[in-house]
ROFI-522597 format. One record per residue (C-alpha): residue in one letter; z, x, y. Coordinates in pm, whole numbers, padded with zeros to 5 digits, m for minus. Example, Ala and Ser with C-alpha at 12.3 -4.5 7.8 and 13.67 -1.06 7.14 Angstrom:
// residues 2
A	00780	01230	m00450 .
S	00714	01367	m00106 .
***
This chain:
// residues 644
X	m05778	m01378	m01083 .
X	m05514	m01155	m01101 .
X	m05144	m01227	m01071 .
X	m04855	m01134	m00813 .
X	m04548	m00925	m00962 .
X	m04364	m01271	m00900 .
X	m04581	m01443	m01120 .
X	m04561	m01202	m01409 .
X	m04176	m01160	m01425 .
X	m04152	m01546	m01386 .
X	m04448	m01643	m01637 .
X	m04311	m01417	m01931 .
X	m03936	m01639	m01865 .
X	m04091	m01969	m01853 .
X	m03956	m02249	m02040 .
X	m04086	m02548	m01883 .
X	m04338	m02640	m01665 .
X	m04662	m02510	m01574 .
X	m04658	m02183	m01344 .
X	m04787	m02491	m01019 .
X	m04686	m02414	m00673 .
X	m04425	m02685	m00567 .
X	m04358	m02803	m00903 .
X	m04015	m02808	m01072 .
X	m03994	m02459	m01308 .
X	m03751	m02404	m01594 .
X	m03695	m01972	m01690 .
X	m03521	m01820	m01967 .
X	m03219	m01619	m01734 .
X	m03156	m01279	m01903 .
X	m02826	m01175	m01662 .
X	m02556	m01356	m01452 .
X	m02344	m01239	m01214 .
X	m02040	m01424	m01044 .
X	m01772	m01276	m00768 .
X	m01445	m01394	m00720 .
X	m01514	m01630	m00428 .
X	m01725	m01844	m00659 .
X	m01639	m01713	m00987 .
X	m01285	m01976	m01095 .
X	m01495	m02276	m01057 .
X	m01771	m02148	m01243 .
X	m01588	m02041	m01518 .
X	m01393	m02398	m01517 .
X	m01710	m02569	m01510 .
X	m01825	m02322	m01824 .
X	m01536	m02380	m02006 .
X	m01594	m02717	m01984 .
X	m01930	m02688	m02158 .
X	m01738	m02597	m02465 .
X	m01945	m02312	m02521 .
X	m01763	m02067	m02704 .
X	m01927	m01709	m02576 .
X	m02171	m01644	m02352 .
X	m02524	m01642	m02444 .
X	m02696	m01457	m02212 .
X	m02817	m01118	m02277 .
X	m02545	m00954	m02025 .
X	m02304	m01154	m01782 .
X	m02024	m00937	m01545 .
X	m01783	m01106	m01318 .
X	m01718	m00940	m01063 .
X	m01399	m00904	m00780 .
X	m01538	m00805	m00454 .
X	m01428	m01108	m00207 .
X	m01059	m01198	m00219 .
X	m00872	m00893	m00255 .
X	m00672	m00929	00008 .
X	m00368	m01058	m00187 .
X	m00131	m01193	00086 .
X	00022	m01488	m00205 .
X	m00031	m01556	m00541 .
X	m00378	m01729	m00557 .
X	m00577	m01472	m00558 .
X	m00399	m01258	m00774 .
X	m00421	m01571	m01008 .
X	m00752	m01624	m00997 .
X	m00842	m01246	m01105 .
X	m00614	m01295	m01366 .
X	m00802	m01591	m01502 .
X	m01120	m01433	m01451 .
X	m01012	m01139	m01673 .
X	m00874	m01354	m01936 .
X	m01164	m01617	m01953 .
X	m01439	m01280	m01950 .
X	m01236	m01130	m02225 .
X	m01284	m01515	m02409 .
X	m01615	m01540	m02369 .
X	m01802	m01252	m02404 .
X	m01845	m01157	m02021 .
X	m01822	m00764	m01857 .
X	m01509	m00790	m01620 .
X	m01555	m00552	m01337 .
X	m01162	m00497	m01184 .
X	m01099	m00501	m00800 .
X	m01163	m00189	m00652 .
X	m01449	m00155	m00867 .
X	m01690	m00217	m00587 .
X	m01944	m00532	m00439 .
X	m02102	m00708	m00702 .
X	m02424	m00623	m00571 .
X	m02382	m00281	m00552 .
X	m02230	m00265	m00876 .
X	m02473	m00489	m01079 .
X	m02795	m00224	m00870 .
X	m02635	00096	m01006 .
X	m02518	00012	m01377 .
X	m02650	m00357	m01467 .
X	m02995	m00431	m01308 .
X	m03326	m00397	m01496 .
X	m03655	m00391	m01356 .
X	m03843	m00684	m01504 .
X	m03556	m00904	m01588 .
X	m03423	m01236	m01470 .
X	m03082	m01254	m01275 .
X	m02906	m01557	m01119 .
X	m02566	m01479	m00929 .
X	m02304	m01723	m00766 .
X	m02360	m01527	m00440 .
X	m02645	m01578	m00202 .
X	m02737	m01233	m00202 .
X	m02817	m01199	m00550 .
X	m03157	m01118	m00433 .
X	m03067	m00749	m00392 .
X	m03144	m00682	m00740 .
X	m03491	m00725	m00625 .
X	m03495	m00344	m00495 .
X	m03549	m00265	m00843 .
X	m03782	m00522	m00928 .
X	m03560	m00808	m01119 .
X	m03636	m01184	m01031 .
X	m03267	m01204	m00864 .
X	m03174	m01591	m00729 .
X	m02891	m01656	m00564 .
X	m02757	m02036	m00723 .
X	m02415	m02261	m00716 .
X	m02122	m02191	m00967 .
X	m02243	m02454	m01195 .
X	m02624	m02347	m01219 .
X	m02470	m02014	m01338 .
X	m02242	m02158	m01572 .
X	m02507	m02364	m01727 .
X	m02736	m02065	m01778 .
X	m02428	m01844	m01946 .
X	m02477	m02114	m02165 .
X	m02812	m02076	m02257 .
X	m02939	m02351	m02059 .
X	m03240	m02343	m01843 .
X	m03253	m02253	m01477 .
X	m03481	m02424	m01244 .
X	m03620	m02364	m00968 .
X	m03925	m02508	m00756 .
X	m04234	m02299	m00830 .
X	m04237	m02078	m00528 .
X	m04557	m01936	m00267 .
X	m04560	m01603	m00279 .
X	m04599	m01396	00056 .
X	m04706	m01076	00033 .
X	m04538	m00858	00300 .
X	m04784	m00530	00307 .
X	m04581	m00209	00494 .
X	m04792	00107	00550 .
X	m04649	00403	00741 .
X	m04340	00584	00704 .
X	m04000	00506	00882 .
X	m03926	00713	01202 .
X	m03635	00909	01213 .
X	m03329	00727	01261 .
X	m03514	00358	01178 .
X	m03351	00208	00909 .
X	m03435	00008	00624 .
X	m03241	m00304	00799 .
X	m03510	m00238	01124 .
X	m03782	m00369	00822 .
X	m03569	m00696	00700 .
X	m03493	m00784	01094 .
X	m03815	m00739	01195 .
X	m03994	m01017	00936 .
X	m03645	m01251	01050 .
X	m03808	m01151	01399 .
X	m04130	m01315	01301 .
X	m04043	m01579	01030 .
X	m03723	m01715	01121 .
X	m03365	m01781	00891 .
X	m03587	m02085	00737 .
X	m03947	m01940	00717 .
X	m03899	m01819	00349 .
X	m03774	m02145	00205 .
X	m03985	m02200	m00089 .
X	m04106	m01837	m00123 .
X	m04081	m01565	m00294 .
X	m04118	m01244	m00020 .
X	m04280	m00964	m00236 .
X	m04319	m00599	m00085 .
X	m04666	m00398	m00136 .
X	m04853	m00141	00057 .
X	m04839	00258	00024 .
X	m04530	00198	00247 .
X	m04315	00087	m00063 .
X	m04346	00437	m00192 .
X	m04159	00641	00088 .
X	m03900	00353	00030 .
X	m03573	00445	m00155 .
X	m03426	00232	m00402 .
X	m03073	00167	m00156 .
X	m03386	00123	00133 .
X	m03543	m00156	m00075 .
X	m03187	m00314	m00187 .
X	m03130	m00359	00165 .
X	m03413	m00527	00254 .
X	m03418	m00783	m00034 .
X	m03063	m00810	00005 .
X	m03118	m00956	00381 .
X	m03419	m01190	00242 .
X	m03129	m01430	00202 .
X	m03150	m01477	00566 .
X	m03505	m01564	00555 .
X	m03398	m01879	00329 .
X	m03600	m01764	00047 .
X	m03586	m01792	m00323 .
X	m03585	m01424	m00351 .
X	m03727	m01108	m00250 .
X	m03900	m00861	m00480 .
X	m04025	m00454	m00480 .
X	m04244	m00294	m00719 .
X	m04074	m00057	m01002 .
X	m04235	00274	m00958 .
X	m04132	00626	m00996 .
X	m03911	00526	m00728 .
X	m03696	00332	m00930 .
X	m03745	00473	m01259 .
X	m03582	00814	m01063 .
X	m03285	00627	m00946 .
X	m03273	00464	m01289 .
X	m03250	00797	m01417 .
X	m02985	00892	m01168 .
X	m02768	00662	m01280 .
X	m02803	00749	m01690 .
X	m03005	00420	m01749 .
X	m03402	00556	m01754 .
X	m03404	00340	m02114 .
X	m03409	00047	m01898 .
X	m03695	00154	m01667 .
X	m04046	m00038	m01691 .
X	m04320	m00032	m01421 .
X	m04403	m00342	m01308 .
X	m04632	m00423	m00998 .
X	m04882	m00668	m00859 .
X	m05247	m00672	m01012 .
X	m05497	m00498	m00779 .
X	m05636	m00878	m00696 .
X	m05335	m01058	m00701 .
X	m05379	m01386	m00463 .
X	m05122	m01465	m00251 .
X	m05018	m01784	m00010 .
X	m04911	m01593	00289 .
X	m04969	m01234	00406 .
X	m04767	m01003	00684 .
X	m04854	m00654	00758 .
X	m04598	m00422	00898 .
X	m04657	m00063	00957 .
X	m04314	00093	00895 .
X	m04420	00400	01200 .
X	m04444	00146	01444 .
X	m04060	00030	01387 .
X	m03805	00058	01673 .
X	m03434	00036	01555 .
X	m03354	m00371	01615 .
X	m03026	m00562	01626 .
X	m02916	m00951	01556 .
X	m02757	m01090	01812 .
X	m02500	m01349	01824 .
X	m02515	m01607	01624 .
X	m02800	m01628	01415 .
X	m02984	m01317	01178 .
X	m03307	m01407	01323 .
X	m03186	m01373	01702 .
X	m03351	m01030	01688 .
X	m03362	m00755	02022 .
X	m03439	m00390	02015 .
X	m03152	m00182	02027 .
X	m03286	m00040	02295 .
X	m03284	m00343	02543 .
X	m02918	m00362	02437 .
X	m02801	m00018	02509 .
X	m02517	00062	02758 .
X	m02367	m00256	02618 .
X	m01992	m00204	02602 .
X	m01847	m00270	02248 .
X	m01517	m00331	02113 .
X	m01577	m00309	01722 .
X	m01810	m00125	01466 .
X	m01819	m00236	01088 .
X	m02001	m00042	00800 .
X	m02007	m00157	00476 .
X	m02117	m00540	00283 .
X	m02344	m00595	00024 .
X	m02637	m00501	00269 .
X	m02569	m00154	00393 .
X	m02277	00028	00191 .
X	m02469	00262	m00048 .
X	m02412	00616	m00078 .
X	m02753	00674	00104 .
X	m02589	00470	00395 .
X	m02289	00654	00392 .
X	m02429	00989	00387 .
X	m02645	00913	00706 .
X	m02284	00782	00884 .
X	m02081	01071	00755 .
X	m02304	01318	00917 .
X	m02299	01100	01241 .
X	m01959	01108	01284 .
X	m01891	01474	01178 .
X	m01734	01678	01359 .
X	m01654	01414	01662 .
X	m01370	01141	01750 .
X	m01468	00753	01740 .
X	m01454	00618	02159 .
X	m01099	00509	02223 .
X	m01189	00162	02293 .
X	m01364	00169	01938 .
X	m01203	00038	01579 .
X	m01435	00179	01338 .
X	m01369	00044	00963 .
X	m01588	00209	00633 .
X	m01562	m00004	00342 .
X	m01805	00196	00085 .
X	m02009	m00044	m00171 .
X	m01839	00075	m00460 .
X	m01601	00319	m00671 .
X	m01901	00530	m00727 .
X	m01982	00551	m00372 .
X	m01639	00621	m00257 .
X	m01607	00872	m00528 .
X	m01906	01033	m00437 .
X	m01818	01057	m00075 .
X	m01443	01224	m00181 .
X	m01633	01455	m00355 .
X	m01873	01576	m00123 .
X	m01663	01611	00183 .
X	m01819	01314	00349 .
X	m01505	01092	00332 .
X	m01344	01341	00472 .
X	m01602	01399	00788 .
X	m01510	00982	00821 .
X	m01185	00991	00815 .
X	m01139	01288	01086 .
X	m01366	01116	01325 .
X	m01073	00822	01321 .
X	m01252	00598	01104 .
X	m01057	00303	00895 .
X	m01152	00347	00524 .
X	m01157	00004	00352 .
X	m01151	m00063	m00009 .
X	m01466	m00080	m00191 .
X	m01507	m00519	m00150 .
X	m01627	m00743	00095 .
X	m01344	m00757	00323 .
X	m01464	m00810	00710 .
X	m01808	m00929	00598 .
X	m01663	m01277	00488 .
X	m01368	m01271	00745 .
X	m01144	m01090	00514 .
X	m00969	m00908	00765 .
X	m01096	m00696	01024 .
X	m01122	m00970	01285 .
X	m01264	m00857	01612 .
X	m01031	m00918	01930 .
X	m01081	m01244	02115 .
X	m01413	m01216	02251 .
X	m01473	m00898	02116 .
X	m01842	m00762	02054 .
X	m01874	m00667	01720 .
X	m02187	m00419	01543 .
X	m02160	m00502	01184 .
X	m02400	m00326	00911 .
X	m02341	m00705	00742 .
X	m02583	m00939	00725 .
X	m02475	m01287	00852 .
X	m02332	m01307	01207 .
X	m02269	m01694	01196 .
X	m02022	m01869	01512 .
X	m01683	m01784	01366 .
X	m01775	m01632	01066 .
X	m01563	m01256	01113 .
X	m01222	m01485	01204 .
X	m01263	m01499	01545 .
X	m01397	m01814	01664 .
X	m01528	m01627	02027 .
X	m01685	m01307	01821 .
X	m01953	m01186	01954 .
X	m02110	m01039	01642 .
X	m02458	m00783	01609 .
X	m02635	m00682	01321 .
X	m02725	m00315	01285 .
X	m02839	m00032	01058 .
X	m02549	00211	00985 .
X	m02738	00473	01201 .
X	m02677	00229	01514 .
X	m02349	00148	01406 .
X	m02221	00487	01396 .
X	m02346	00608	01699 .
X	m02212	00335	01913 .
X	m01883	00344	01735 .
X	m01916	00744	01902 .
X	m02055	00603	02245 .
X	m01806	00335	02309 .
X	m02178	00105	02426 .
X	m02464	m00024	02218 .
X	m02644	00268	02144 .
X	m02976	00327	02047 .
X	m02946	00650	01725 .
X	m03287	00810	01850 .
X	m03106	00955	02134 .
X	m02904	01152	01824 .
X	m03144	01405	01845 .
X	m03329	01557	01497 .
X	m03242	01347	01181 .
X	m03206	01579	00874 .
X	m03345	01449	00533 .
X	m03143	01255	00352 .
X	m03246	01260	m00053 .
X	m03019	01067	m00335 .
X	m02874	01323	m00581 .
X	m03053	01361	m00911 .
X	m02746	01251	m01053 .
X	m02463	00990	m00988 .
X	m02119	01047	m01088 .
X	m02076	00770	m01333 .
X	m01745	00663	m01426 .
X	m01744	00263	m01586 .
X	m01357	00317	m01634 .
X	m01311	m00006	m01418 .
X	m01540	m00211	m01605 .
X	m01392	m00402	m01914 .
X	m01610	m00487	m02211 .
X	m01633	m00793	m02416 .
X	m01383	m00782	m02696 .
X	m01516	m00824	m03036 .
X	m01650	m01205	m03156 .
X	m01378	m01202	m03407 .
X	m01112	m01145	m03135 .
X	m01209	m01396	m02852 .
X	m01039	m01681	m03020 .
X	m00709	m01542	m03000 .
X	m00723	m01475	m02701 .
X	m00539	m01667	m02386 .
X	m00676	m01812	m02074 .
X	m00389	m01707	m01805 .
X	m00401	m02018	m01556 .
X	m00213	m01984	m01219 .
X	m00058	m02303	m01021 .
X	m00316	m02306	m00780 .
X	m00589	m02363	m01078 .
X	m00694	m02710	m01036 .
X	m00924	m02894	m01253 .
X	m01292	m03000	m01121 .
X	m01342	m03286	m00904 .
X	m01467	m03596	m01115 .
X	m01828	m03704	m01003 .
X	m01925	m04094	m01126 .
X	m02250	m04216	m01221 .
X	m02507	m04330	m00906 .
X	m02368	m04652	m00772 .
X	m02666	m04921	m00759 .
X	m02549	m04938	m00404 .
X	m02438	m04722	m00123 .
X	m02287	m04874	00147 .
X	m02042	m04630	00297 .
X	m02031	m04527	00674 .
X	m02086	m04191	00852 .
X	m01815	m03958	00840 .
X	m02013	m03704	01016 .
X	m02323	m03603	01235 .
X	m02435	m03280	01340 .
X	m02742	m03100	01426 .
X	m03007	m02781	01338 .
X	m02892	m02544	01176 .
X	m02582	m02622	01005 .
X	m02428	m02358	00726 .
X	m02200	m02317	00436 .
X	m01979	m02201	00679 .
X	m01938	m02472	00899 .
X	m01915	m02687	00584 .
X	m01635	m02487	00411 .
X	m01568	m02178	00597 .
X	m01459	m01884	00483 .
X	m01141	m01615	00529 .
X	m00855	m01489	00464 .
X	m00667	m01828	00513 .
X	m00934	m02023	00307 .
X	m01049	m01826	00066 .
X	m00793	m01807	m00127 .
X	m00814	m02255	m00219 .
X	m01144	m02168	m00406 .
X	m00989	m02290	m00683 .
X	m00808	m02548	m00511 .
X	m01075	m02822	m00407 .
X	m00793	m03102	m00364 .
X	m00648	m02833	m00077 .
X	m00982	m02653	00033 .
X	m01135	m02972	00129 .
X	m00833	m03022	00440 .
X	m01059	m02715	00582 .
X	m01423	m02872	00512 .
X	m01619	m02926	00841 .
X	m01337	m02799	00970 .
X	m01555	m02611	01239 .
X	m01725	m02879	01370 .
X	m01471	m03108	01397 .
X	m01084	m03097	01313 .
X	m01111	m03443	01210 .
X	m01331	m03450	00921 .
X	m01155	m03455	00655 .
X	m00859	m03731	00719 .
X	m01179	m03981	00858 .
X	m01357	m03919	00529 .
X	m01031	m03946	00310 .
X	m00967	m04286	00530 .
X	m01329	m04415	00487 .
X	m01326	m04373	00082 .
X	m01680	m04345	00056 .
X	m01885	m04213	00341 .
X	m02271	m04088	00435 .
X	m02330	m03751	00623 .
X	m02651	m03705	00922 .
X	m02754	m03346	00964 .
X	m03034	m03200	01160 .
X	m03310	m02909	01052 .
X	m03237	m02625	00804 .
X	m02863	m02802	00660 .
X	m02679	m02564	00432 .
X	m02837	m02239	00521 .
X	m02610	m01946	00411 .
X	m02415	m01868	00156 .
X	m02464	m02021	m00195 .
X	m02117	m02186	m00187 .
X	m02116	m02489	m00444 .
X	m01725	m02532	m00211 .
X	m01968	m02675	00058 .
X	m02089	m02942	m00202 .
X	m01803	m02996	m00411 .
X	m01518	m03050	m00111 .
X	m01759	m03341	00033 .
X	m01758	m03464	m00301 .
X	m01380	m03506	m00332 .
X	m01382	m03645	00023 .
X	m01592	m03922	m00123 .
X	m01936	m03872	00051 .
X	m02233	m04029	m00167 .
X	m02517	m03916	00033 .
X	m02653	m03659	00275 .
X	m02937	m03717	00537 .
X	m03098	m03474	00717 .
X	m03420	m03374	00885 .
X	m03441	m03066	00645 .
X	m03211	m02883	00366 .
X	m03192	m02524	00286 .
X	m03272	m02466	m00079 .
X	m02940	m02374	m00270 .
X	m02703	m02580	m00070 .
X	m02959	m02876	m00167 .
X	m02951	m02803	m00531 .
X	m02549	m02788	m00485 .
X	m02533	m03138	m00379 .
X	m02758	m03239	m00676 .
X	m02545	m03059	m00918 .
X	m02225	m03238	m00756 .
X	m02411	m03598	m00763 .
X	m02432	m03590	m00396 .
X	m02772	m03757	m00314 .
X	m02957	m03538	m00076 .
X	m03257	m03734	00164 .
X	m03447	m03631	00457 .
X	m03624	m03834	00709 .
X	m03917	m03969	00654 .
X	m03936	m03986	01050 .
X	m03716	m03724	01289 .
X	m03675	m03935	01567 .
X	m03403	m04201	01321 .
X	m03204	m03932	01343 .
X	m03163	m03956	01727 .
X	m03071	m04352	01639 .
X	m02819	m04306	01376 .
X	m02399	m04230	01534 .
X	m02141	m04168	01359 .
X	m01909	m04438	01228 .
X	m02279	m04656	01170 .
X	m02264	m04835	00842 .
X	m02542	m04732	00639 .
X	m02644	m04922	00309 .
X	m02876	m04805	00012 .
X	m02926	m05065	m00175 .
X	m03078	m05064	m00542 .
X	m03093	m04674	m00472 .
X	m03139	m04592	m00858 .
X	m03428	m04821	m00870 .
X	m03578	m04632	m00544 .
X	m03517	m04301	m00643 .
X	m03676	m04399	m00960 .
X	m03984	m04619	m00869 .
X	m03988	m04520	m00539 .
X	m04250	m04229	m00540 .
X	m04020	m04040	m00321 .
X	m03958	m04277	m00082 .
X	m03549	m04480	m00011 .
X	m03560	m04778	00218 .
X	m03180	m04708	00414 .
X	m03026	m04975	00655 .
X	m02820	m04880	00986 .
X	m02640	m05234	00914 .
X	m02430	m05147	01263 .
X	m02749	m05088	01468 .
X	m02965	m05312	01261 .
X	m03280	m05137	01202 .
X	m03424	m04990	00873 .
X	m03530	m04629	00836 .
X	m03716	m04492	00555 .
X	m03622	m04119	00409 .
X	m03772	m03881	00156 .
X	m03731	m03711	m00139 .
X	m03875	m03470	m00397 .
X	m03694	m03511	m00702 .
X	m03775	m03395	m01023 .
X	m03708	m03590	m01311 .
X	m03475	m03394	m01408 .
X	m03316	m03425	m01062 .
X	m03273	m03742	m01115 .
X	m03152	m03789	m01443 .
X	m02903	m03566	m01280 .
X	m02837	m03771	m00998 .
X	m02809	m04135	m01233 .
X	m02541	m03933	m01441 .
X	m02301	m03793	m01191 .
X	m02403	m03442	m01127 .
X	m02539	m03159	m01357 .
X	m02211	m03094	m01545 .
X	m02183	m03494	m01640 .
X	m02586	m03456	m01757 .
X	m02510	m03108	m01934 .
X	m02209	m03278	m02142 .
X	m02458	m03604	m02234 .
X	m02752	m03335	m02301 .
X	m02561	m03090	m02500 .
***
């Protein structure tokens, strides 16, 4: 039997386990990536590994999310991200430098290799065939260590495109439609791999873009082919050396299968406020807008850009329209100045953004109360662009532009003929803004620069043998890192900060959160279906953990948030039965007792006691021992110092 492409990539990294669906895995990680967001506390929690350089076979930090530099925290926190790269043996990419994503696709990524990031959407590096996971702060830490990474052996769906994209259907038509038919929590557990002739017509920015968005699906990761596709835009970029093919054997078995014949695409849009809230552009046209965004992770390439520029040339963006460009990285941007697109942008009254995040994770760019905004991004969570009333879409660039022109939703077929777009043969390649490890024999003398907002990590104890704590906090489906520990230009900045951060935790659902936890001491958290979706955020684990909650109970956790709360020594359960949810209020006492022993003996099943309503309920887990020995020590940086 043969094997999928997932398979071989994570066979040949194994280091423990056997390669059994729904089993715990451990792989060798060959490349790390961390932004700015995430990056301090990962790079406390590293240093306090005591490992004296990095030991993977390349790690970069990056600066992409908090550039805007309104006080001295952020400014800080690059700082100490320079000067703890330059200690330990880690590429420093500067601000301005461009999204990590973007960056690590054109100069870092390998096809073949294994990449973990502190970012959810790590999984773009699967446009070029790497195993890319998106993982907390501390799982990356742990791996620039050497250590193992582990993950749940994953299903493998097999997403077979034939055809070839209409004009003016984009590559972010593909990734909505399977949200349109899977859902934001159908991929938990999988691994979405791409086959079919339809890969071929495919470009590498196409593919990044749709393995980018996999994120939303809740999967571990999303994964193309390496062809002469990529080994061409390898090439591009000076790095053929690093080019392998790698596909799927002829009879590969897979768990799942979804055909989807790229000719029969219509562009699509996500509507307010989930990614898998999916219309056709078309049932949404005449819509009047307020706001376009281009740019993020997702659609910011110089293929994107290119397709915008030659929208918007040569005509004025509506009146009623703010347009912003934030290009995906120096390169890009460079490219564009060159070439006379910029220009073409900027005479058509667009707002050229730096090369980073920015409006993607509320950065700036806020729409106006109630405003409807298109965004090329790729979450468009309640309150997640700044303004709590948003109403946010999801488009391709090519529906973007031309509604920015239209002053409505507008559907880019009605553009007329679409020329052929085509990469260059070369990129202009400039790593002037990347910084290179210094020499072994230098990193000792060199200084960690540590700002006053620099605070240490919060201290996790050992697993009581009892929980008896109250609920701070219920809430239903659905639930993200954002709600948990939102994000911004207000917030963002206390990533370093957890003492500080955590006064903002929850803050979304209810104002109140965090003085009723601080008051309680020690407190238990209800949640409904799909809790933690979104961004990989270890924040959304590690402010509850200051706050003093021991447990969280839900009907159904997304997959990194869940491993978050492991690492932080937060015990994660879901019910064994949905309907004790409906029983359970907040302020209940809930006890746990002999939870250890359970966890231990239990065979995946806690006995838990609503003392205040006085009934028992019975939850679940699926713990690995490992997990567990986690769990018993206080979190994974407790177990890493006692394993060491």
């Amino acid at each position: 039997m043969g094997m999928t492409l997932t398979e071989k990539i994570l066979s040949a990294h194994l280091v423990e386990g056997e390669m059994v669906k729904g089993t715990e895995i451990g792989i060798k990680i060959d490349q790390t990536l961390t932004q700015d967001a995430t990056g301090t506390m990962a790079y406390l929690e590293f240093e306090a590994m005591g490992v004296p350089r990095v030991k993977t076979e390349r790690s970069v930090a990056y600066i992409d999310h908090n550039t805007l530099q309104s006080g001295f925290e952020n400014a800080d926190d690059h700082r100490f991200i320079g000067s703890v790269a330059k200690k330990h043996g880690i590429y420093f990419s500067r601000p301005g430098n461009g999204i990590c994503h973007q960056v690590h696709l054109e100069r870092f990524g390998a096809p073949g290799k294994t990449l973990i990031g502190s970012d959810s959407h790590t999984p773009t590096g699967g446009g070029i065939g790497m195993i890319a996971i998106g993982a907390g702060g501390m799982d990356v830490a742990v791996a620039m260590g050497g250590g193992t990474y582990y993950i749940t052996c994953p299903k493998v769906v097999k997403v077979n495109l034939t055809g070839k994209l209409q004009p003016w259907v984009a590559a972010k038509d593909v990734i909505l439609e399977v949200l349109k038919r899977i859902s934001v929590k159908g991929g938990v557990g999988k691994v979405i791999e791409y086959c079919g002739e339809g890969v071929k017509t495919l470009s590498v920015p196409e593919r990044a873009t749709i393995t980018n968005m996999g994120a939303e699906l809740g999967a571990t990761t999303s994964i193309f082919p390496s062809d002469e596709v990529t080994k061409g835009f390898l090439k591009a970029q000076g790095r053929e050396d690093v080019y392998v093919p790698l596909s799927a054997d002829a009879d590969a078995v897979y768990d799942e299968e979804i055909n989807i014949n790229l000719s029969e695409l219509v562009p699509l849009a996500a509507c307010p406020h989930s990614p898998d809230n999916v219309k056709t552009a078309e049932d949404l046209s005449g819509m009047k807008i307020d706001q376009v965004c281009i740019g993020s992770c997702t659609n910011s390439s110089l293929l994107d850009m290119l397709k915008v520029a030659h929208i918007l040339k040569g005509k004025t963006v509506h009146p009623d329209v703010s347009l912003s460009i934030a290009p995906g990285s120096k390169q890009v941007l460079n490219m564009l100045a060159q070439n006379g697109a910029l220009s073409d942008m900027i005479d058509a009254g667009a707002r050229i953004l730096e090369s980073a995040c920015g409006p993607c994770i509320g950065m700036g760019q806020s729409p106006n109360s109630k405003g409807i905004s298109l965004r090329t991004f790729n979450r468009n969570f309640e309150g997640r662009s700044g303004t709590k009333d948003g109403q946010i879409y999801l488009v391709s660039p090519e529906t973007a532009a031309a509604s920015a022109l239209a002053g409505v939703f507008t559907d880019p077929r009605t553009l007329g003929e679409m020329p052929e777009f085509t990469l260059p043969e070369e990129f202009t390649i400039n790593d002037n803004m990347i910084v290179a490890p210094v020499p072994a024999e230098e990193m000792d003398s060199v200084e960690v620069l540590r700002g006053p907002n620099i605070k240490p990590f919060p201290v996790s104890e050992p697993l009581a043998e009892t929980i008896d704590a109250k609920v701070s906090l219920k809430v239903g489906d659905n639930i993200t890192t954002d709600h948990i520990m939102p994000a911004g230009a207000k917030i963002l900045p206390l990533r370093s900060n957890i003492p500080k951060i955590s006064e903002y935790c929850f803050a979304v659902c209810d104002e109140k959160f965090h003085d009723r936890a601080l008051e309680m001491g020690k407190s238990v958290i209800i949640g409904g279906s799909n809790y933690g979706q979104g961004s990989s955020r270890e924040h959304a684990a590690l402010a509850p953990l200051y706050l003093g909650v021991k447990a969280v109970i839900t009907k159904s956790f997304a997959r990194i948030h869940m491993a978050n709360l492991i690492n932080a020594g937060i015990v994660p359960m879901t019910f064994a039965d949905e309907a004790d949810y409906d029983k359970i209020d907040q302020t209940d006492e809930i006890v746990i007792e002999h939870i250890g022993e359970q966890i231990k003996n239990g065979n995946g099943k806690i006995v838990c006691e609503d003392r205040t309503k006085g009934f028992t309920f019975e939850c679940v887990t699926d713990f690995s021992q490992r997990q567990k020995d986690m769990l018993y020590a206080g979190g994974l940086l407790n177990y890493t110092k006692q394993n060491a």
